[in-house]
MDAnalysis code that builds the backbone (N, CA, C; Angstrom):
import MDAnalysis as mda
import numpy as np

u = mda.Universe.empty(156, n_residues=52, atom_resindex=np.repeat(np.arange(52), 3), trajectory=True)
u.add_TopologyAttr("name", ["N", "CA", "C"] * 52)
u.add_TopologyAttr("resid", np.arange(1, 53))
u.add_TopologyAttr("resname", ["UNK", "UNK", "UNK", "UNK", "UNK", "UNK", "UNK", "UNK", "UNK", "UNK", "UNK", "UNK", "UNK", "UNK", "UNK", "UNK", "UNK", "UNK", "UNK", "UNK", "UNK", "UNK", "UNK", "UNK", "UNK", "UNK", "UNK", "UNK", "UNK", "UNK", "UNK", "UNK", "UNK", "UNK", "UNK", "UNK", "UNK", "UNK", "UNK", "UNK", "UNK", "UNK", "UNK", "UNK", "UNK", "UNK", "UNK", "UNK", "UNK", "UNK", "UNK", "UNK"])
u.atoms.positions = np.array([
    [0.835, -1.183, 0.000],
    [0.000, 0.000, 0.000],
    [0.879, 1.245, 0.000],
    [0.618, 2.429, -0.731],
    [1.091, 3.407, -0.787],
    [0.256, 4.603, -0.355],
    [1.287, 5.776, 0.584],
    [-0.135, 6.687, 0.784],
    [0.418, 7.624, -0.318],
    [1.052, 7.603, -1.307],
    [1.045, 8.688, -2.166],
    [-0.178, 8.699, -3.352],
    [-0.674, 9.924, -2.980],
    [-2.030, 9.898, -3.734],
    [-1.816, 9.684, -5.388],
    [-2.391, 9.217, -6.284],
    [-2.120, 9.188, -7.583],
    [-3.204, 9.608, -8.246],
    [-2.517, 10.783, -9.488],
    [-3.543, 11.766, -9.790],
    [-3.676, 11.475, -11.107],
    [-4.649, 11.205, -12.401],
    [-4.437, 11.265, -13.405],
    [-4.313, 12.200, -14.247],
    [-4.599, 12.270, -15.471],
    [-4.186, 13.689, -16.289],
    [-5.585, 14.374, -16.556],
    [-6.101, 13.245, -16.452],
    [-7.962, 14.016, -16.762],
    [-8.563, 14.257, -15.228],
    [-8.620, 13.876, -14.416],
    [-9.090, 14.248, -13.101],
    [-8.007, 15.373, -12.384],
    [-6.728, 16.078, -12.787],
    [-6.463, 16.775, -11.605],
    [-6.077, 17.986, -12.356],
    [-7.058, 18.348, -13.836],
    [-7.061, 19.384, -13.800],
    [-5.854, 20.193, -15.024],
    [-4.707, 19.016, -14.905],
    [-3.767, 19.837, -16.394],
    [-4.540, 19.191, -17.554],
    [-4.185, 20.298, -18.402],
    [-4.253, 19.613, -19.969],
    [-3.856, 18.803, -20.594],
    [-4.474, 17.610, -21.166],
    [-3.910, 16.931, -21.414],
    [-2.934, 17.254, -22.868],
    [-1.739, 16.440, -22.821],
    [-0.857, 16.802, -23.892],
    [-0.842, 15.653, -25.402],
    [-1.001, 16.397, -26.171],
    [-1.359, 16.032, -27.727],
    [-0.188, 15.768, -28.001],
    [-0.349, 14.604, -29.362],
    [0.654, 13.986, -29.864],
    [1.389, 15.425, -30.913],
    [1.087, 16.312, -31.509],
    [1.158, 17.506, -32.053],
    [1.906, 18.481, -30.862],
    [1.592, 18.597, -29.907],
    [2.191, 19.113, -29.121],
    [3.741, 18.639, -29.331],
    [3.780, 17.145, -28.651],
    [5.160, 16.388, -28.957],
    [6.067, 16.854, -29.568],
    [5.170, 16.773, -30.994],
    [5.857, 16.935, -32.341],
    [6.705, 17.731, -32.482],
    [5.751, 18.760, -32.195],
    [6.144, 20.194, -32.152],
    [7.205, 21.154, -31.376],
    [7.288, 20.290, -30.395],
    [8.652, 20.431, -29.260],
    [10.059, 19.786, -30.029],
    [9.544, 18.454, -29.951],
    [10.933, 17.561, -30.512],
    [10.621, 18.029, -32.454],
    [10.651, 18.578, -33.155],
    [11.204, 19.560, -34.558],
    [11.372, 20.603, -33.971],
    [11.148, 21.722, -33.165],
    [12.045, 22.824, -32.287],
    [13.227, 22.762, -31.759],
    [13.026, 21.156, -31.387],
    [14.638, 20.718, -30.360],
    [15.557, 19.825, -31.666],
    [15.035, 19.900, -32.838],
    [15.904, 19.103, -33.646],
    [16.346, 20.542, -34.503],
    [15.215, 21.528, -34.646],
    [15.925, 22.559, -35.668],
    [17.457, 23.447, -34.801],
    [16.834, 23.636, -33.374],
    [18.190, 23.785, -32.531],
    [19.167, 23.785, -32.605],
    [19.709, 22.032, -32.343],
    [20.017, 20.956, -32.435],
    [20.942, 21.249, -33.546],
    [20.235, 21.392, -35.214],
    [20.797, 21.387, -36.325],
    [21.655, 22.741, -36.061],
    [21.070, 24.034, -35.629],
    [21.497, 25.495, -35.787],
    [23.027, 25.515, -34.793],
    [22.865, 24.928, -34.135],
    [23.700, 24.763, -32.737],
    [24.870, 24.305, -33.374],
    [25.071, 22.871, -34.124],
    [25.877, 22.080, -34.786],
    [26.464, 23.100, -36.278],
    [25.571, 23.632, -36.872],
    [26.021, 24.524, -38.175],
    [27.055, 25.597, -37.340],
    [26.482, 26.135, -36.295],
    [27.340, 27.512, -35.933],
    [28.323, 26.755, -35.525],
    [28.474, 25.705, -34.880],
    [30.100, 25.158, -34.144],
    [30.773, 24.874, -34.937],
    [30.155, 23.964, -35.763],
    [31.270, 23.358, -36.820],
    [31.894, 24.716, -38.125],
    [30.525, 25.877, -37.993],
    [31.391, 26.866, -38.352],
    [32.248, 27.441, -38.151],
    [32.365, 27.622, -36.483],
    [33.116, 28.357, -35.417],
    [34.496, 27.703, -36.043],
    [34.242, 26.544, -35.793],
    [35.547, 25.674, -35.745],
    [36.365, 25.494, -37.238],
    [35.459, 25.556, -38.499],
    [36.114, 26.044, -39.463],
    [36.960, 27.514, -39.215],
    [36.656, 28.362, -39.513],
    [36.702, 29.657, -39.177],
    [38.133, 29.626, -38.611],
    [38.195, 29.204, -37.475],
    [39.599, 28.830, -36.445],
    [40.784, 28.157, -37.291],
    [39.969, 27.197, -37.219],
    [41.116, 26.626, -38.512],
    [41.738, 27.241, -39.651],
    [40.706, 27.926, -40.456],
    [41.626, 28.882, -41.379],
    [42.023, 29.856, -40.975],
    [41.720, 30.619, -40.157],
    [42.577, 32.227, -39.351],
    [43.771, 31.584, -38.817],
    [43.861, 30.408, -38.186],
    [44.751, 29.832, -38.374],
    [46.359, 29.358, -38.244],
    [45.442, 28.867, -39.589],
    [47.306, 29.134, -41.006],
    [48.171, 30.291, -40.280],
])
């Protein structure tokens, strides 16, 4: 037995979260992700040729 109360998503009141929602987070966290990786690996070009 547990006394921790257990609440579901439809009885305590949050919204429940849509598969679109998901989506929509993880392609935000992948365009990131991509932008994050373009600027470093730019950075790091960049370095490399100033350089020489």
């Amino acid at each position: 037995m547990s006394i921790t109360p257990v609440a579901d998503g439809i009885t305590s009141g949050s919204p429940v979260r849509r598969v679109r929602h998901q989506a929509r987070e993880a392609a935000g966290l992948m365009a990131f992700s991509a932008v994050t990786s373009v600027g470093i690996a730019t950075a790091l070009l960049l370095l490399a040729h100033w350089g020489r």
